[in-house]
C-alpha positions as CSV (number, residue, x, y, z in Angstrom):
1,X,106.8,98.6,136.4
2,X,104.8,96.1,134.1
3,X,103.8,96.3,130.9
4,X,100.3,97.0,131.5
5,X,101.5,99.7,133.9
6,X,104.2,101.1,131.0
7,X,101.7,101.4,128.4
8,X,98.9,103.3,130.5
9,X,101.8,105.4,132.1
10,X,103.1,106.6,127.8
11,X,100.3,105.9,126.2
12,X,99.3,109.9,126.1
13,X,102.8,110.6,124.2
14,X,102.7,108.2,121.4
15,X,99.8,109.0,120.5
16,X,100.7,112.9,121.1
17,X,103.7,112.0,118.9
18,X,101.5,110.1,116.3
19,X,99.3,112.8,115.8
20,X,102.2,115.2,115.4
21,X,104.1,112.8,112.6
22,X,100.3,112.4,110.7
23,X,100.4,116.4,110.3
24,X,104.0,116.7,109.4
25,X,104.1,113.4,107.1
26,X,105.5,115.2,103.3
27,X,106.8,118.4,104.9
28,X,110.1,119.7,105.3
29,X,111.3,119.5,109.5
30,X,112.6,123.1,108.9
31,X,109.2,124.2,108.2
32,X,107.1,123.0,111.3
33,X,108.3,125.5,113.8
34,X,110.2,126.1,116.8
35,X,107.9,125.3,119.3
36,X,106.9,122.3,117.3
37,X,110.1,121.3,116.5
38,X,111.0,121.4,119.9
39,X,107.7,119.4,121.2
40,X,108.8,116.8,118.0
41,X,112.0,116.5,119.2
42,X,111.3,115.9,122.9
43,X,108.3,113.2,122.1
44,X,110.4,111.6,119.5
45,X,113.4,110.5,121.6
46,X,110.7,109.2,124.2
47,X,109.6,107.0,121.8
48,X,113.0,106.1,120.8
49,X,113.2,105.5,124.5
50,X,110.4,102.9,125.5
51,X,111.2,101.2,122.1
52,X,114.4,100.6,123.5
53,X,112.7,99.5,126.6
54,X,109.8,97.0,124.8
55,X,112.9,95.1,123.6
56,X,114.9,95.2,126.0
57,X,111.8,94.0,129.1
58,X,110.8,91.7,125.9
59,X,107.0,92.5,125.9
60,X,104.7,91.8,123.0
61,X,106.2,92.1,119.5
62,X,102.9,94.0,118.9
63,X,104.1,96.6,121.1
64,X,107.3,97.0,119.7
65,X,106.3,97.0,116.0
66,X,103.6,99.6,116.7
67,X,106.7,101.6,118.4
68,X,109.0,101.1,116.1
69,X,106.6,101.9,113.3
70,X,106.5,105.4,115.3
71,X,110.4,106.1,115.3
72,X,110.6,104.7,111.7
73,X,108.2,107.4,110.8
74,X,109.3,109.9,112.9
75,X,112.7,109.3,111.7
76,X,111.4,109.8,107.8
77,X,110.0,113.0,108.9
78,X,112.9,114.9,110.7
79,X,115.8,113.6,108.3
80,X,114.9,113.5,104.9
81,X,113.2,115.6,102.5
82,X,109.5,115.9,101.8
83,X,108.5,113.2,99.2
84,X,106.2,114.4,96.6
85,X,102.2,113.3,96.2
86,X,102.9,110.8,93.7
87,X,105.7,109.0,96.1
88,X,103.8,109.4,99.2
89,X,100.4,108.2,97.7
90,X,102.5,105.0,96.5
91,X,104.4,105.0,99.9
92,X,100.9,104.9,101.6
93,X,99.3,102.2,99.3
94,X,102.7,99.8,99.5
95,X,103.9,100.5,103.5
96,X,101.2,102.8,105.2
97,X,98.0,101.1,104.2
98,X,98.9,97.1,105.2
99,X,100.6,98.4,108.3
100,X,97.5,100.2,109.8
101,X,94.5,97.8,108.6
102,X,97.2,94.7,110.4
103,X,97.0,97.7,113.4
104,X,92.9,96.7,113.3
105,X,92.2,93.7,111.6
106,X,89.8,93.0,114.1
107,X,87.5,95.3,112.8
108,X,88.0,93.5,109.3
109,X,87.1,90.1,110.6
110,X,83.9,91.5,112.3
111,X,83.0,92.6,108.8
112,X,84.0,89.7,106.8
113,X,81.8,87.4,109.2
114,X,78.7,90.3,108.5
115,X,79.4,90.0,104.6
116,X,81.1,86.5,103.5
117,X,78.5,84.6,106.1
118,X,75.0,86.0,104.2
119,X,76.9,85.5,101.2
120,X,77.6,82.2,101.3
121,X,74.9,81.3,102.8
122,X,72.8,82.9,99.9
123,X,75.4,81.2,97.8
124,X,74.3,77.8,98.7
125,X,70.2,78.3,99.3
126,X,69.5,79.9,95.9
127,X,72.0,77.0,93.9
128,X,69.9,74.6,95.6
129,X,66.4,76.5,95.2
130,X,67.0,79.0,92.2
131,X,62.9,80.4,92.6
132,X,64.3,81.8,96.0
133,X,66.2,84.5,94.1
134,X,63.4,86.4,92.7
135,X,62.4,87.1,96.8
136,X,65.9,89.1,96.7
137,X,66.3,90.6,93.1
138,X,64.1,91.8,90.7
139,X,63.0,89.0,88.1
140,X,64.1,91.7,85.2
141,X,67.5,91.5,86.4
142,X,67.6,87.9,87.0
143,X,66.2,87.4,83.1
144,X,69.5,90.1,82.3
145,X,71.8,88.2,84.0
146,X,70.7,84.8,82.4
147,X,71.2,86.6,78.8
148,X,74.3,87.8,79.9
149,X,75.8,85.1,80.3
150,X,74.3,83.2,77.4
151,X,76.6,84.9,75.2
152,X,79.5,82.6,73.8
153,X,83.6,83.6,73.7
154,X,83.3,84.2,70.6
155,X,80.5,86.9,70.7
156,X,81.7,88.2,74.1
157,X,85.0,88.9,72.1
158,X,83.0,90.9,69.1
159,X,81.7,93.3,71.6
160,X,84.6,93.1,74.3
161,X,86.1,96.8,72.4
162,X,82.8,98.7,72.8
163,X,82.1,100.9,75.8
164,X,85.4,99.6,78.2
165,X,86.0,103.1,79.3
166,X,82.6,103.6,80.2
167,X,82.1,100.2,82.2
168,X,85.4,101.0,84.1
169,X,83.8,104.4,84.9
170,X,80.5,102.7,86.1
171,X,82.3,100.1,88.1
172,X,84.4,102.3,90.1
173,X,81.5,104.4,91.0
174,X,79.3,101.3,92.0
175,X,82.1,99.6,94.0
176,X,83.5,102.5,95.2
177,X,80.0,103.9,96.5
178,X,79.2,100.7,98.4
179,X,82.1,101.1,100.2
180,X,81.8,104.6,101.2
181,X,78.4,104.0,102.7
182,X,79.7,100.9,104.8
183,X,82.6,103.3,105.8
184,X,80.8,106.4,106.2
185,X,77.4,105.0,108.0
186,X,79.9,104.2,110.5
187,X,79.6,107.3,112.4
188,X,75.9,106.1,113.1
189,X,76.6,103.5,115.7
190,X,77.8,101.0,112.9
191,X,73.8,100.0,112.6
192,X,73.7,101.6,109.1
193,X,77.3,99.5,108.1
194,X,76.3,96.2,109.4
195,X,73.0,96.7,107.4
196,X,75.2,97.7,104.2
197,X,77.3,94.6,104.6
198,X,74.5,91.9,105.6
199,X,72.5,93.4,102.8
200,X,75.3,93.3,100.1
201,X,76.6,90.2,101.1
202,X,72.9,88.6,100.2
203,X,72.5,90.1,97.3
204,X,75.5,88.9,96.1
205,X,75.2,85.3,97.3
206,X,71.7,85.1,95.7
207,X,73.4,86.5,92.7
208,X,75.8,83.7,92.3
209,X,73.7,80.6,93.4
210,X,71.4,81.5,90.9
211,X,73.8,82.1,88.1
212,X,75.5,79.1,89.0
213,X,72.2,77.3,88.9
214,X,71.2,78.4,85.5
215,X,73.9,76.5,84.2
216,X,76.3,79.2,83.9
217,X,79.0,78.6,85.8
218,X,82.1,78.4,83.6
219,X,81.3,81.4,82.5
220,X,80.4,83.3,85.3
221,X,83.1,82.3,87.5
222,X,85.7,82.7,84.9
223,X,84.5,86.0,84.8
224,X,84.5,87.0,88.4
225,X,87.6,85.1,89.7
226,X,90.0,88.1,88.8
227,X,88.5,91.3,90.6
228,X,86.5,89.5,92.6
229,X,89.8,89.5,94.8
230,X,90.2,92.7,95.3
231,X,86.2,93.9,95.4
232,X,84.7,91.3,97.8
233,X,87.8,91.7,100.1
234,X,87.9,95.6,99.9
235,X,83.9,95.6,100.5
236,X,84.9,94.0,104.4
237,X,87.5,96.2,104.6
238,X,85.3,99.3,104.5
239,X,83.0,97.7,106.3
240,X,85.4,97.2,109.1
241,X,85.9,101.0,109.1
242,X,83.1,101.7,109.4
243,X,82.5,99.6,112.7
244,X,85.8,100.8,113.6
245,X,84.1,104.2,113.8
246,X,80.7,103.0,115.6
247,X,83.4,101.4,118.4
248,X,84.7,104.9,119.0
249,X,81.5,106.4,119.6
250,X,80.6,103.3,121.8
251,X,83.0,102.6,123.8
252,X,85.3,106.1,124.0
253,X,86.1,105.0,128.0
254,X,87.3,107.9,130.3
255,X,87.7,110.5,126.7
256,X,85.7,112.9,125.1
257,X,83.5,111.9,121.9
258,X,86.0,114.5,119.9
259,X,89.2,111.9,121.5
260,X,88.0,109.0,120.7
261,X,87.2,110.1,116.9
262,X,90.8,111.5,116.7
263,X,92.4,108.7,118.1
264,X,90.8,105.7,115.9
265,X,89.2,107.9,113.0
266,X,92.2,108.5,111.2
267,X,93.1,105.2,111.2
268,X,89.8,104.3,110.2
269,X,90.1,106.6,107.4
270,X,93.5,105.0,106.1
271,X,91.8,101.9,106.2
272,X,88.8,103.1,104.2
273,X,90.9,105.1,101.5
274,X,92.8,102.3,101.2
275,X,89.9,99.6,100.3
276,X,88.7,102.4,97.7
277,X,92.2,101.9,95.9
278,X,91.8,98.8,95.8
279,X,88.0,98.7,94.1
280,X,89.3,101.1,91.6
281,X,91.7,98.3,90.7
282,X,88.8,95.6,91.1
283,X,87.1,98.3,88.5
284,X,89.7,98.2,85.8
285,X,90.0,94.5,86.0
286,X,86.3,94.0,85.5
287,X,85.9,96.4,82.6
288,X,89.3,95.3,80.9
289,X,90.2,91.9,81.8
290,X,87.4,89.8,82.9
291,X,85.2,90.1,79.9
292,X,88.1,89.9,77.6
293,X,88.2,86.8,75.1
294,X,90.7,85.0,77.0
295,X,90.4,81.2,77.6
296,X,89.2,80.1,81.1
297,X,91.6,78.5,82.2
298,X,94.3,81.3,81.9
299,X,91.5,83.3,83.9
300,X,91.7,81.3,86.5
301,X,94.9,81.0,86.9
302,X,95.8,84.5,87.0
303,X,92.5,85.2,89.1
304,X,94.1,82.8,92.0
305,X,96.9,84.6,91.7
306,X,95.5,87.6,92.5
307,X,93.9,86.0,95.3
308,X,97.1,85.0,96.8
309,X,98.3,88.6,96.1
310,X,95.6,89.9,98.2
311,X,96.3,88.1,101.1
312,X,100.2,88.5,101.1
313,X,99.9,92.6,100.1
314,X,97.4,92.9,103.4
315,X,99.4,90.2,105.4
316,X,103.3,90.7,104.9
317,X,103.3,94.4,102.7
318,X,105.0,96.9,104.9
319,X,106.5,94.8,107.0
320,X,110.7,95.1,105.6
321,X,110.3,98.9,105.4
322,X,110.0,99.0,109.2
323,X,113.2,97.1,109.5
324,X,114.8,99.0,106.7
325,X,114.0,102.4,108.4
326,X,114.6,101.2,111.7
327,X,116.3,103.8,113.9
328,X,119.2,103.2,116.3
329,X,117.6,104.1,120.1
């Protein structure tokens, strides 16, 4: 049997299996049940069985992290004891959350090319012709953003104290709200999502090109470098749920509409919960550090930092715990 035979012919059982550990994930095994115990038990040494076979026919290593993901999971549920919210939530965010959007990062690319492309595009036309801004934001808000950013360090540090809490609550609601509706429009064919990303993605380029323009740059990049990390990447992110969820509907092959949401939607809503977290963090960095009287070039440096941070967390997080929980098949 090849590969492409072995994974049609099992398919159905991990992903009977995976559905079984998503239900069971924070719950005692002497809890679920005999019948389910028994079904658990049954599908779980299966698994344990074609990971043994992945390595052993030495197939894709996609294959066999995806499997051993399963029995490393699996393994979690029937042996130990049911972590509370707090350490699954953390568990989730530090080993769950990298590991599944990895699982799909297709979807993220798709919707990094619908919002980083109008963006910098924007980016570049309005620097070059600022009057083109006003055709994408109102010329109130482009007069705000100029006084905005007239302020010096030293005034931006009289008023840095003053309504913090309040900003932080704003900005979590604005970031976290864009990326709901990029998620959530998803279940509309993904028209509605790549019309939140295109339009977002413009709105933001134009915002920068004409800040940038205005002479404002030290200033306004200083200020953005830091959660600009975690927000910009976290808007593609939901975006790519969202398509995630317009591909199910799509392109659901020989299952049911109800089959194809239950086998990508969970996923997708991993992914989605996941970029929230991280805007709430882009949040509190915008309302507490980026404004803050700090020099510039300490702002940058943290704010590539946090870039590079980014990047590892979604490309390398997760990946240890699999080897560390790795059961013997």
């Amino acid at each position: 049997m090849n590969r492409r035979d072995f994974v049609k012919h099992r398919r159905a059982d991990w992903q009977a299996f995976e559905r079984l550990v998503d239900r069971l994930e924070g719950r005692a095994a002497s809890g679920m049940g005999h019948a389910k115990a028994e079904t658990f038990s049954r599908l779980f040494r299966l698994v344990c069985s074609d990971l043994a076979t992945v390595r052993s026919q030495g197939w894709s290593d996609e294959l066999a992290d995806y499997l051993n993901d399963l029995v490393a999971r699996g393994h979690s549920v029937f042996y130990t004891a049911p972590p509370g919210h707090l350490r699954a939530l953390v568990r989730f965010l530090t080993v769950g959350y990298p590991r599944v959007f990895r699982r799909h990062i297709g979807y993220f690319w798709a919707g990094s090319a619908l919002f980083f492309l109008p963006f910098f595009v924007a980016w570049f036309v309005v620097w070059a012709n600022p009057d083109l801004a006003a055709r994408v934001l109102p010329r109130e808000q482009l007069v705000q953003m100029e006084e905005m950013y007239d302020h010096d360090a030293e005034m931006e540090g009289a008023e840095f104290d003053e309504g913090r809490a309040g900003m932080a609550g704003f900005y979590v609601w604005n970031n976290v709200g864009i990326a709901l509706r990029a998620f959530g429009s998803g279940i509309l064919l993904g028209l509605p999502t790549v019309y939140t990303l295109l339009f977002n993605g413009l709105v933001l380029g134009s915002v920068f090109g004409y800040v940038l323009a205005a002479g404002h740059g030290r200033a306004f990049t200083s200020f953005v470098i830091s959660h600009g990390s975690f927000e910009l990447t976290a808007i593609a992110i939901a975006g790519g749920a969202g398509l995630m969820l317009g591909d199910a509907i799509l392109h659901r092959g020989n299952r049911t509409l109800f089959e194809s949401l239950q086998d990508k939607g969970l996923d997708a809503v991993r992914i989605a919960g996941g970029a929230a977290a991280m805007l709430v963090v882009a949040a509190l960095i915008e309302a507490f550090w980026s404004p803050a009287p700090i020099p510039s070039a300490l702002k940058y440096l943290v704010g590539t930092g946090l870039w590079v941070l980014v990047v590892l967390y979604l490309a390398l997080a997760g990946r240890d715990a699999v080897q560390d929980e790795e059961v013997e098949t």
